[in-house]
Steps between C-alpha positions, in 0.01 A plus 500: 500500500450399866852561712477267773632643787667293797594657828792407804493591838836434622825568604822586291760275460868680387605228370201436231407102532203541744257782618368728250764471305455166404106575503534763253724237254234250511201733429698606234575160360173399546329786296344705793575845572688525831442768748683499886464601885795500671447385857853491592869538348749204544833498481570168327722270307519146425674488831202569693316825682740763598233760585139540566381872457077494506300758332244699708193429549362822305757439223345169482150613435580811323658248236172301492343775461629627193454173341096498603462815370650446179623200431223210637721164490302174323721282761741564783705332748692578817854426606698613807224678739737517795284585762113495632435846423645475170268233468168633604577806297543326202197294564313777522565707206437137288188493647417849466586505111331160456815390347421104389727162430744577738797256570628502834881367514544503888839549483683467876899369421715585252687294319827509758244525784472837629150558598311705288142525703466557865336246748184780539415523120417141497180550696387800236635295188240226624216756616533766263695383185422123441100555483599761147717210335413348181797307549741449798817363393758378832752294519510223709685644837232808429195258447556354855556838679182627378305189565679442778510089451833309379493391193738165396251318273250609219234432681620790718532713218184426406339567855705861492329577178134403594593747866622783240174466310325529863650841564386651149717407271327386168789300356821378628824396347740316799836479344696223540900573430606524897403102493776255500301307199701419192193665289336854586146425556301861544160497613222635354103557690212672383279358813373252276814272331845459567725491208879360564741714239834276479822541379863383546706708749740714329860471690605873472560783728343755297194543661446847605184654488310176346237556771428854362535424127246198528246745709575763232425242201181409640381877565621594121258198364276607763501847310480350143167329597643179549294292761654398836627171467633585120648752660645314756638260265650730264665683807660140565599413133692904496686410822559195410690637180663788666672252766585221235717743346705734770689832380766384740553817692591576803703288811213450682156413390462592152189678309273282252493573171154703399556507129552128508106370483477707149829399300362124586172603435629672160713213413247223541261725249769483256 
């Protein structure tokens, strides 16, 4: 029996509905082994980011370490890599191990907007990280500070893609839930088609850590030998069933619900 394994690179969250926490739920849902590097320990609630205390560098690689030596991922992502050095050092020991479909989930603002990735990293995200993705996942707000254009239209979102394809990425996902839109329209490139992946907004608050569960889907089908865009729409179709039906808990910004995707899946097969 293969054991597909799936690997996160990413910081904790205390609170369990983003980072690695929620990384490690959806491999799990999803059927893939999960494995973790810590790159930094939160202090967090549904409230927002009370603390930010980063790994070093040498913890870092020592972690990646032990998982090339061992325990050779069949997908990965990154999270929270809060600054350039973390950055290029993570780059580099991907590249060194050869590690492949990589999903990049540029994440720069948490949920009650503390900033979660310094101005300097953005430079090595787009020099050193980008050109490894299989996938890059931002968000709208994170789409135009890579890019660097404004985005307002889908045209926009589509010229952000084709410049994230330009700096290496092989496939891009551009999310759409910061629009104003009454549907969610995410974004999906390969360099060669678009593909427009609708849905009605959800009117909740529960939406911590969707950005890192989605990333996290795609890297576990990623890991099963699902192909990209399968992937990507599979990552969609979990979210999409973890924030249709909340845990509702927390004051703040609740968690999603991981194990929601297979008691729908389980009760449709019924």
């Amino acid at each position: 029996m293969t054991v597909h394994k799936a690997l996160t690179i990413a910081g904790s969250d205390s609170g369990g509905g983003a980072g690695i926490q929620a990384d490690l739920k959806t491999f799990q849902e999803l059927g893939s082994y999960g494995m973790s590097v810590v790159t930094a320990v939160t202090a967090q609630n549904t409230l927002g980011v009370h603390g930010v205390y980063p790994v070093s560098i040498e913890g870092i690689v020592k972690q990646m370490d032990a998982i090339g030596q061992d325990l050779e991922p069949h997908a990965l992502k990154t999270g929270m890599l809060h600054s350039g050095e973390v950055i290029i050092a993570v780059s580099e020991r991907i590249h060194h191990y050869g590690w492949k479909n990589l999903v990049v989930d540029p994440v720069m603002i948490a949920k009650g907007g503390a900033k979660l990735l310094q101005d300097e990293a953005v430079i090595a995200l787009k020099e050193q990280l980008i050109p490894l993705a299989a996938v890059i996942t931002p968000n709208l707000p994170e789409a135009e500070v890579i890019t660097g254009i404004k985005i307002n239209t889908l045209d926009d979102r589509k010229d952000a893609a084709k410049i994230l394809i330009e700096m290496g990425a092989k496939s891009v996902v551009i999310k759409g839930g910061h629009a104003n839109d009454d549907q969610v329209i995410d974004l999906f490139y390969d360099g060669e088609s678009f593909e427009e992946m609708i849905s009605p907004r959800i009117d909740t608050r529960h939406t911590h850590g969707t950005g890192c569960t989605f990333s996290a889907a795609v890297a576990a089908q990623l890991a099963n030998g699902v192909d990209t865009k399968e992937a990507v729409m599979s990552g969609k179709a979990f979210i999409r069933a973890a924030i249709e039906n909340p845990l509702g808990i927390g004051n703040g910004h609740g968690p999603t619900n991981h194990w929601a995707y297979n008691k729908k899946t389980m009760g449709e097969s019924k």
